[in-house]
C-alpha positions as CSV (number, residue, x, y, z in Angstrom):
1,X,-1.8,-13.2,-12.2
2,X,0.7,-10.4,-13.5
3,X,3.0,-10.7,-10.5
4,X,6.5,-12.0,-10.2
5,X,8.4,-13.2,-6.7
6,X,10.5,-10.0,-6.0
7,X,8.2,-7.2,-7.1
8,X,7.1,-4.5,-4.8
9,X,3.5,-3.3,-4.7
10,X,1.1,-1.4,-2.6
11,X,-2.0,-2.7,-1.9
12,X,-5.8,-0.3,-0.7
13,X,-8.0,-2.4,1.1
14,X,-11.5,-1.1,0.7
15,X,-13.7,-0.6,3.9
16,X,-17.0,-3.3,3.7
17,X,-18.6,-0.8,5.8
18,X,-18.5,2.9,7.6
19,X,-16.5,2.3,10.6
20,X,-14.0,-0.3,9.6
21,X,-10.5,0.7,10.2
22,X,-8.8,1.6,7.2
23,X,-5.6,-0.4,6.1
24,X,-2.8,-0.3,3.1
25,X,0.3,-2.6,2.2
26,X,3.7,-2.4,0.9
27,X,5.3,-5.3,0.5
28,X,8.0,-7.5,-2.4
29,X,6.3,-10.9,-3.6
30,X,7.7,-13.7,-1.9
31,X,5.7,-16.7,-3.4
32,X,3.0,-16.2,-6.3
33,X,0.8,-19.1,-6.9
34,X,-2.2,-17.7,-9.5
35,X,-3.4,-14.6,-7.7
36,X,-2.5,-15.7,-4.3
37,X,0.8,-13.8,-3.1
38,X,3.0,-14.6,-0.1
39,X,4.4,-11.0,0.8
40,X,6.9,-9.6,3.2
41,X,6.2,-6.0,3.9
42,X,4.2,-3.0,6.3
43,X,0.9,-2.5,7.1
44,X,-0.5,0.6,7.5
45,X,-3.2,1.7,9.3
46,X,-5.5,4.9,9.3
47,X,-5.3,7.2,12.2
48,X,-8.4,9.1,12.7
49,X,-6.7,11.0,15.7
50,X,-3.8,12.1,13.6
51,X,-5.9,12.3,10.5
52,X,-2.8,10.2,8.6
53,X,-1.6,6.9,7.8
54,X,0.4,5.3,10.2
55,X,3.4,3.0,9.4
56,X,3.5,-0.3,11.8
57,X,6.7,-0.6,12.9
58,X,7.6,-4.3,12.2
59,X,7.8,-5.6,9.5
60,X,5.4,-8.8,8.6
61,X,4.5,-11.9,6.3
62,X,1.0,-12.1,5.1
63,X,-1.0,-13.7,2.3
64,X,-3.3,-11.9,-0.1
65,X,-5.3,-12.8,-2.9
66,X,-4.9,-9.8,-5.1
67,X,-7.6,-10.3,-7.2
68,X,-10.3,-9.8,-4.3
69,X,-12.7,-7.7,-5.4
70,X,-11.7,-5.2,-2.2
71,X,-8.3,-4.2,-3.6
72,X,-6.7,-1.5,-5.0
73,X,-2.8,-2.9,-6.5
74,X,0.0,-0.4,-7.4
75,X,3.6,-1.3,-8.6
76,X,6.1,-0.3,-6.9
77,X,9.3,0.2,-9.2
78,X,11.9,-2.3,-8.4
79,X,14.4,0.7,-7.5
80,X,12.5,1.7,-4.8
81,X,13.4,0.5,-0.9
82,X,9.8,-0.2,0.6
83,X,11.7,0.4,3.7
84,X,11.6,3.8,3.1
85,X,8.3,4.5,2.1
86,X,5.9,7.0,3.7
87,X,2.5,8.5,3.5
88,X,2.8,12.3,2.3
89,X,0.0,14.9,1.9
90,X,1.4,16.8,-1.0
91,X,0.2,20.6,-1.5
92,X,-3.0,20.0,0.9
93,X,-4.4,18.4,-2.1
94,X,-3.6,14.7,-2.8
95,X,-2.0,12.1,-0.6
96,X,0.9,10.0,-2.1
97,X,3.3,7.2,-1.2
98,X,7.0,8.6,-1.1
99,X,10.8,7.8,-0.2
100,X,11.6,11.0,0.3
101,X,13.9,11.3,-2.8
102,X,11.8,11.7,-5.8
103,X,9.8,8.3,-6.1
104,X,5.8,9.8,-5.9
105,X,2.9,7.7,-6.0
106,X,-0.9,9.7,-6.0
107,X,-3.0,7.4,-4.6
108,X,-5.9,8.8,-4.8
109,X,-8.2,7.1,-7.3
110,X,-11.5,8.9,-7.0
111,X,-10.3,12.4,-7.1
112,X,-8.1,15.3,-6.7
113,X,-8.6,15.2,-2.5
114,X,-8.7,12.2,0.0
């Protein structure tokens, strides 16, 4: 795997089927062992209701095998606090991971609008 312990990345979860609830990570590598990574970081979970992603509050430990077939894997720069990150619509047009002080990720990989 082309991971290292100590680099951020943000992780899409594909739904399996229609109604499944829709959930993103952004975590920093803790342990990498092939493709398997150990990862401190926040979940984030699709509100229908609010039409948004949703941060959850604490922050957690999890293990994910990042070369599942179900997952999208960004980057994260290393200068960038994952604390900080947030889910922006930008322009009405494409939603994007920001800190709120320049650092812009379009994660939209299938076209211009979510």
């Amino acid at each position: 795997m082309i991971i290292i312990p100590g680099e951020k990345f943000h992780v899409v979860m594909r739904r399996n089927y229609e109604n499944q609830v829709q959930r993103h990570f952004i975590g920093a590598a803790d342990v990498v062992e092939g493709s398997v990574v150990r990862a401190s970081g926040y979940a984030f979970i699709y509100d229908e209701m609010k039409a948004q992603y949703i941060k959850k509050p604490v922050k957690r430990t999890t293990i994910l095998d990042l070369s599942e077939s179900g997952y999208i894997v960004n980057l994260i720069p290393s200068t960038i606090d994952i604390d900080e990150l947030k889910y922006e619509t930008i322009d009405r047009t494409f939603l994007a991971i920001s800190d709120g002080k320049g650092y812009l990720l379009d994660i939209n990989e299938f076209g211009a609008r979510r």
